[in-house]
C-alpha positions as CSV (number, residue, x, y, z in Angstrom):
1,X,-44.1,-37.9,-121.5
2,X,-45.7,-36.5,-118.4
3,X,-43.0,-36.0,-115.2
4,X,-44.0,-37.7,-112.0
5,X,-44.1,-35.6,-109.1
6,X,-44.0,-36.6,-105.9
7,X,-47.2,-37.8,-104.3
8,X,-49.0,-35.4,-101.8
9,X,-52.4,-35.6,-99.4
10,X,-53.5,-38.4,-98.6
11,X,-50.4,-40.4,-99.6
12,X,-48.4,-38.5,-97.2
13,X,-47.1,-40.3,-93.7
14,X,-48.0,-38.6,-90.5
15,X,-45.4,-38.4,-88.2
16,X,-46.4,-39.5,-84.0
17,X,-48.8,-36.2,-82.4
18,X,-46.9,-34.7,-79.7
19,X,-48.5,-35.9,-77.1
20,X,-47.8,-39.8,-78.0
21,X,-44.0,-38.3,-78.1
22,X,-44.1,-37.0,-74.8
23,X,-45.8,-39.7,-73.4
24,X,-42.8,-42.2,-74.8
25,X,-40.4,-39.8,-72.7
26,X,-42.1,-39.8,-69.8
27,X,-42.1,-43.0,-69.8
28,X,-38.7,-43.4,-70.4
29,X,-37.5,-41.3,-67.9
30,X,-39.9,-42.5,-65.2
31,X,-37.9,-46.3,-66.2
32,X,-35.1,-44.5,-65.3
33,X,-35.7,-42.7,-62.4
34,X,-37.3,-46.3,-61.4
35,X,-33.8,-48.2,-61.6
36,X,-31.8,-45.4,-60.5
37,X,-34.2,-45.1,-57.4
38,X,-33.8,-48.8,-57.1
39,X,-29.8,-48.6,-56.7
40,X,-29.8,-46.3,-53.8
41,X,-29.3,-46.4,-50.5
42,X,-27.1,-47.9,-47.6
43,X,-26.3,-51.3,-50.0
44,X,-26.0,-49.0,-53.6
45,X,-26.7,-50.7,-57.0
46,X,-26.0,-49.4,-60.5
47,X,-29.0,-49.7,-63.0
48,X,-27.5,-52.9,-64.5
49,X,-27.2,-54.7,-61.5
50,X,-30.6,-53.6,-60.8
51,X,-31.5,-55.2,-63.5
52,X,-29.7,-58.4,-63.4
53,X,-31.6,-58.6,-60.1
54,X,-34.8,-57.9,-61.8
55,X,-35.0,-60.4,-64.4
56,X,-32.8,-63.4,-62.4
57,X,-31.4,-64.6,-59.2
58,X,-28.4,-62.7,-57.5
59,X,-28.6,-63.5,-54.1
60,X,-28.4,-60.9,-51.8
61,X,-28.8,-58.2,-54.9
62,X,-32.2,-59.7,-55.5
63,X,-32.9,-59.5,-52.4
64,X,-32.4,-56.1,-51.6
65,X,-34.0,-55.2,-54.9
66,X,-37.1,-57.1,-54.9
67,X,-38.0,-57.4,-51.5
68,X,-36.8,-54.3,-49.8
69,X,-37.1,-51.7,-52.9
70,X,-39.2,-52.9,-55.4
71,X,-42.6,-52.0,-53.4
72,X,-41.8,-48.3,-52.2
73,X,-40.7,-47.7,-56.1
74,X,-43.5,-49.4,-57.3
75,X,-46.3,-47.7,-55.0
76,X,-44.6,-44.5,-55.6
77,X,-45.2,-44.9,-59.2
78,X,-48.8,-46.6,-58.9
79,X,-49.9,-44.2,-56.4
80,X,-48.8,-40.8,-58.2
81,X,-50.3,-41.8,-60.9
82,X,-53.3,-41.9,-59.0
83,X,-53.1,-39.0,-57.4
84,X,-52.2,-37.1,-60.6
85,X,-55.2,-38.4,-62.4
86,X,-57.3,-37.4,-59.4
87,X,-56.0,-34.0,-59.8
88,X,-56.9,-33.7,-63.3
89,X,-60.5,-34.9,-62.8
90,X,-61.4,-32.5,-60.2
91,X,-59.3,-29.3,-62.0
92,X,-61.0,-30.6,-65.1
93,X,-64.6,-30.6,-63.2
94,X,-64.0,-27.6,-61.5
95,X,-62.3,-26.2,-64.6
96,X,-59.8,-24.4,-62.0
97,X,-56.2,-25.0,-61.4
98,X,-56.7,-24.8,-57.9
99,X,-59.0,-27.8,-58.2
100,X,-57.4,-30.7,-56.2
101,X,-58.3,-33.0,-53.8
102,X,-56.3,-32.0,-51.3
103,X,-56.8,-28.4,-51.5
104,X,-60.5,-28.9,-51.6
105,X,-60.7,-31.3,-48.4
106,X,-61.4,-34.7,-49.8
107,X,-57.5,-35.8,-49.0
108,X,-57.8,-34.4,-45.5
109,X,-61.6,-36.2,-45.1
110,X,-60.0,-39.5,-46.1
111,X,-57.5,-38.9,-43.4
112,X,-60.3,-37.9,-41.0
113,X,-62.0,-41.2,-41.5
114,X,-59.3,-43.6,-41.6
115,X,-58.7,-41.8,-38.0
116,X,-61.5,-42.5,-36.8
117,X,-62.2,-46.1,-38.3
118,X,-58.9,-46.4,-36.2
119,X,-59.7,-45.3,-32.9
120,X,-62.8,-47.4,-32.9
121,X,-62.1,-50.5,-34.9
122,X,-58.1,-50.5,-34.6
123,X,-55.8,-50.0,-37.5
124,X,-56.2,-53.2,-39.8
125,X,-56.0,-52.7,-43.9
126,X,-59.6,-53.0,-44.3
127,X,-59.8,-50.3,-41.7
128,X,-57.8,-47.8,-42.7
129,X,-59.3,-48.3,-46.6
130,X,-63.2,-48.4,-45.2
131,X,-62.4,-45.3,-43.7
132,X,-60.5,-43.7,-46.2
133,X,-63.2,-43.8,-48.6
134,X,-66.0,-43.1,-46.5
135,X,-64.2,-40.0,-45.3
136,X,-63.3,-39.3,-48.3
137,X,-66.9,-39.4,-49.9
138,X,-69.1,-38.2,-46.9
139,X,-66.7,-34.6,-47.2
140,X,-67.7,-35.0,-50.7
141,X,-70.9,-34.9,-50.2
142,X,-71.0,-32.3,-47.7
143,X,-69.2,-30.0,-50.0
144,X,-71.4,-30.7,-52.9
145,X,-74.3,-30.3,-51.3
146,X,-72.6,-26.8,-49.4
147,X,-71.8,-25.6,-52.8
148,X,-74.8,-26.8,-55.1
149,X,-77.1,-23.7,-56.0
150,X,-79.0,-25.0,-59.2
151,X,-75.7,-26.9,-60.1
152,X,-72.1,-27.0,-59.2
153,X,-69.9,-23.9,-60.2
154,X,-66.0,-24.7,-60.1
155,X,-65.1,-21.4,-58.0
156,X,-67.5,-22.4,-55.4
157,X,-66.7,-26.2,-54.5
158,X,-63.1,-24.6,-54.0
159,X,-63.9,-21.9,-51.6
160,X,-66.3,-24.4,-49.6
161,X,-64.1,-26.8,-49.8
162,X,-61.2,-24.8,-48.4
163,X,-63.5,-24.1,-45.4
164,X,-64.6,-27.4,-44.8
165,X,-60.9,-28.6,-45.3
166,X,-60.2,-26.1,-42.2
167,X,-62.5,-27.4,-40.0
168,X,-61.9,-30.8,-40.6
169,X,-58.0,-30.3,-39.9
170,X,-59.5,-28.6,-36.6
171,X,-61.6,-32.1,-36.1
172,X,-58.4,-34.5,-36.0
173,X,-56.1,-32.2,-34.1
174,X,-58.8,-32.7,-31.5
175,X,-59.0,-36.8,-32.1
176,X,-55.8,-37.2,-31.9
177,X,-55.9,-35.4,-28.8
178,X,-58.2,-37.7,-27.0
179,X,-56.1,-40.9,-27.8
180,X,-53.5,-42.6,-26.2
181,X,-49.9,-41.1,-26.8
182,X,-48.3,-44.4,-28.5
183,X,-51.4,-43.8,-31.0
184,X,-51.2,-39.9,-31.4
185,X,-47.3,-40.0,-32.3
186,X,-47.8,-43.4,-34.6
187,X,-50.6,-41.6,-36.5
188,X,-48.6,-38.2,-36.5
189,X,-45.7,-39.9,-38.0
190,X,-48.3,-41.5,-40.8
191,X,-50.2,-38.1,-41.4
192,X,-47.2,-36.4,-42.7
193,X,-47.7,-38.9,-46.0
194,X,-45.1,-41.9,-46.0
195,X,-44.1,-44.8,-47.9
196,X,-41.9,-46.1,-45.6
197,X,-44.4,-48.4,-44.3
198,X,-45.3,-50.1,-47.8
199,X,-44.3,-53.4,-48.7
200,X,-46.1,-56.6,-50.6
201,X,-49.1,-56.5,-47.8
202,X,-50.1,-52.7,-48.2
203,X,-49.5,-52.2,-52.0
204,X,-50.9,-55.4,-53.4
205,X,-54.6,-54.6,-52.2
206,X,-54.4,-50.9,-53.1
207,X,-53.0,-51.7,-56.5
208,X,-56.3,-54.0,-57.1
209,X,-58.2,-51.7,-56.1
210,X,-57.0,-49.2,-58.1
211,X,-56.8,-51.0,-61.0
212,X,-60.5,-51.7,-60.7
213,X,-60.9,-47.8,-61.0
214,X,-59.2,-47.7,-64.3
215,X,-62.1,-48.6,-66.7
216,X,-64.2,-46.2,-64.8
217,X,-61.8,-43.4,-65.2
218,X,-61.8,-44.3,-69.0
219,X,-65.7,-44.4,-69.2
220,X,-65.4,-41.0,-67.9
221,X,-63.2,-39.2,-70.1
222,X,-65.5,-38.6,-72.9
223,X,-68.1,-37.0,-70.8
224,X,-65.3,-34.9,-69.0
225,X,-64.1,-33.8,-71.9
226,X,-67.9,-32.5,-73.1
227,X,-68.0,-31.1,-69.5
228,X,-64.7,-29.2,-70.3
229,X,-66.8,-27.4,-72.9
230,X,-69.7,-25.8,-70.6
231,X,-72.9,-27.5,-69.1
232,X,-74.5,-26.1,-72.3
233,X,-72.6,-27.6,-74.5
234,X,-72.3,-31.2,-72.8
235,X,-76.2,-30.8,-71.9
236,X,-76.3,-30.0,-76.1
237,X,-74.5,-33.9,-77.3
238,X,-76.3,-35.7,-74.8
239,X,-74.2,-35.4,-71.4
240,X,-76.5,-35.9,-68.2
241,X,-74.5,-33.1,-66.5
242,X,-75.1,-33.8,-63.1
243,X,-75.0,-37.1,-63.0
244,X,-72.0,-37.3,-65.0
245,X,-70.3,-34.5,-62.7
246,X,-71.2,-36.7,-59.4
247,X,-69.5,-40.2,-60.5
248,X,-66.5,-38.2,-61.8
249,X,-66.7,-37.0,-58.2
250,X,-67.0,-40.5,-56.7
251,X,-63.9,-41.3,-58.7
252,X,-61.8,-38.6,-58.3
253,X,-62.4,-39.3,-54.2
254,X,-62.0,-42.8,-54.5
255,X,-58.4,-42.8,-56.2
256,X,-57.2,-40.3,-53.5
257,X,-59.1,-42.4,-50.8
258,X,-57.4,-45.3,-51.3
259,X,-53.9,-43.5,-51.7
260,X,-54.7,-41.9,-48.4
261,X,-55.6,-45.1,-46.6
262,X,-51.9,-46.3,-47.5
263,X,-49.9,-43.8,-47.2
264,X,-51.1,-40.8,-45.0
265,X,-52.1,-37.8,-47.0
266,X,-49.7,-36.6,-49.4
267,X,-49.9,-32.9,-50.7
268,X,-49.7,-31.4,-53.5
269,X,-48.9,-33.7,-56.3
270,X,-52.6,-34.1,-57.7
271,X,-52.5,-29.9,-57.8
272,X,-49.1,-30.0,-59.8
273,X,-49.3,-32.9,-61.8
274,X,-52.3,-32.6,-64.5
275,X,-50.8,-28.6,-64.9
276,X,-47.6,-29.9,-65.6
277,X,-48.7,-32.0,-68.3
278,X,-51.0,-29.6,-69.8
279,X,-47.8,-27.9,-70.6
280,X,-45.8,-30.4,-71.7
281,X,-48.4,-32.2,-73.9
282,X,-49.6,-28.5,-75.0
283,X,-53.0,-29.8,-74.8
284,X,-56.1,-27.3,-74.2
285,X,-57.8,-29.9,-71.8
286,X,-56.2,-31.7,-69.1
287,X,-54.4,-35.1,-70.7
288,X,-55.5,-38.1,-68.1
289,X,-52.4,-40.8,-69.3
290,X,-49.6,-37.5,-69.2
291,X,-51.6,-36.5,-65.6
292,X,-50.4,-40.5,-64.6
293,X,-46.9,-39.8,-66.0
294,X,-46.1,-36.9,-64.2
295,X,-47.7,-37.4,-61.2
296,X,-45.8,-41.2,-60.7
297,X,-42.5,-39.0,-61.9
298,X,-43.3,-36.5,-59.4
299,X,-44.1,-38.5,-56.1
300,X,-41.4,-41.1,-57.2
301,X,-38.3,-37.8,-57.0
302,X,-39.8,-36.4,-54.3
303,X,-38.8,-39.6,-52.2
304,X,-36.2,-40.2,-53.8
305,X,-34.8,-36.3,-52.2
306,X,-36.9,-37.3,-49.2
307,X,-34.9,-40.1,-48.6
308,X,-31.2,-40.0,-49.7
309,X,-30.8,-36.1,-50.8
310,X,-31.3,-35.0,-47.2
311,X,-29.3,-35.2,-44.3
312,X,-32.2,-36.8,-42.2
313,X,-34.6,-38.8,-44.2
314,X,-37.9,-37.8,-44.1
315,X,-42.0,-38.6,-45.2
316,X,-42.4,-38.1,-48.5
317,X,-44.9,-36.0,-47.8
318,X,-42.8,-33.5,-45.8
319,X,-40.9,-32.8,-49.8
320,X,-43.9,-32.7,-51.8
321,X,-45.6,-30.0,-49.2
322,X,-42.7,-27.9,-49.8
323,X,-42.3,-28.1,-53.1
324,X,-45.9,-27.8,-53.6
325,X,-46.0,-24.7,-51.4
326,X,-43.9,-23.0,-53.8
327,X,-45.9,-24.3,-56.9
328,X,-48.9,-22.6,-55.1
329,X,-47.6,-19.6,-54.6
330,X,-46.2,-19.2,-58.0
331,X,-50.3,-20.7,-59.6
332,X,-51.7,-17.8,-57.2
333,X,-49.3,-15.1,-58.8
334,X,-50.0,-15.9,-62.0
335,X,-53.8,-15.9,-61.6
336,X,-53.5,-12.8,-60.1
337,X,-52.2,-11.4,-62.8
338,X,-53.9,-12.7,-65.3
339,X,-57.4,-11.3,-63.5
340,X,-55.3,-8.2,-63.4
């Protein structure tokens, strides 16, 4: 009688890849961080009575939790993860850690136009997010067409877009010189990157309209991922490079547009993000869903410190330009050295 042995191949199971594990634990710890952000402040709340306030009616709890909490939690989440997934398109397109909206100028050209839309047409929602985006997508264009020399190399849209970025922080200094005082200090307080001025009103509208953006990031990915490969080889399975390299632009502008148009720049959490999840996924391209994860996790703790860790609260952006100075500083050693 022939033994059995134990079946091998095909019959074996597959456990989950490693970056549908890490994803789970993002995700886990970003609930977390959610209900624990949730509980703090002047009225404190353990996560359970968070929750109890969540799913049902507990007076004053809900209250607190719902009305006062819920939306700067919620657009911390919602708009780190757009900011992260900003980062990773344009690091992806320019195939450069350094890559990111807000070092290349497109952050600081959405706050340039939602200045201006300001001055002239006053600061209503439809303002500020006209503005944003049409900042945010002339600076584009300017730096595209500075840095275009039969095609787009990665290394040049940064360098141009530094410059640009420096004259363009030159530009509002001066606008918000030629305004009224009330308006100078209001939009001061504002360009530091805040959610302190977020509720229902402001988050609702940006959350639509960064929803809409989602399937266009997913039609995207595929061709960013042959992009990731050279313009040879996307060119080689069908990839219209330039035209696929100018609406990933138009997206990557238009998530950090509308985050801008909300909040007031923030810094530095679309160039940390999609690196950090490159490591943690251990993926060779730039993961778009871990990019979300960590940039909602990142801009979520960094108000959280910003706001109860500190001994004077302060924007959220004030943190994340700190911490992101540091991150800098450490990605420009370590390109050094690996050019070394």
């Amino acid at each position: 009688m022939t033994a059995l042995r134990p079946s091998t191949g095909l019959a074996t199971r597959r456990g989950p890849s490693r970056g549908t594990v890490t994803a789970v634990v993002l995700g886990l710890l970003l609930a977390l961080l959610a209900l624990v952000a949730m509980g703090l402040g002047d009225y404190p709340l353990g996560p359970v009575e968070v929750l109890r306030a969540l799913v049902r009616d507990q007076g004053f709890d809900t209250v607190v939790v719902t009305e006062w909490r819920l939306p700067r939690v919620l657009a911390a989440l919602v708009f780190g993860a757009a900011l992260g997934v900003s980062g990773a398109l344009f690091q992806s397109l320019t195939r450069n850690p350094l890559g990111s909206p807000d070092v290349i100028g497109f952050s600081t050209g959405s706050f340039t136009g939602v200045l201006v839309f300001t001055i002239i047409f006053g600061g209503s929602t439809l303002g500020t997010t006209s503005g944003a985006i049409v900042g945010g997508l002339a600076t584009a264009l300017v730096v595209y067409l500075l840095a275009y020399r039969r095609g787009i190399q990665g290394f040049r849209l940064i360098v141009v877009g530094i410059a640009v970025t420096a004259m363009l922080h030159s530009f509002n200094v001066w606008l918000l010189l030629q305004v009224q005082t009330e308006v100078a200090m209001s939009a001061s307080i504002w360009a530091a990157g805040t959610l302190s001025l977020v509720g229902w009103e402001q988050l609702l509208p940006a959350a639509v309209m960064l929803a809409v953006l989602v399937p266009v990031v997913l039609g995207v990915a595929g061709p960013l991922r042959q992009l990731e490969l050279g313009d040879d080889a996307a060119a080689a399975h069908g990839v219209r490079v330039e035209p696929a390299r100018l609406v990933i632009l138009v997206v990557g502008v238009s998530l950090t547009a509308i985050v801008t148009a909300t909040t007031g720049p923030i810094a530095f959490v679309a160039l940390a993000a999609p690196q950090v999840a490159r490591r943690i996924a251990r993926s060779a391209g730039l993961p778009l869903g871990h990019a979300a994860l960590v940039g909602a996790m990142l801009l979520l703790a960094a108000d959280v410190v910003a706001q109860h860790l500190l001994p004077t609260a302060l924007p959220v952006g004030v943190v994340t330009v700190v911490l992101g100075g540091i991150y800098l500083l450490n990605l420009l050693v370590r390109e050094a050295r690996r050019a070394a």
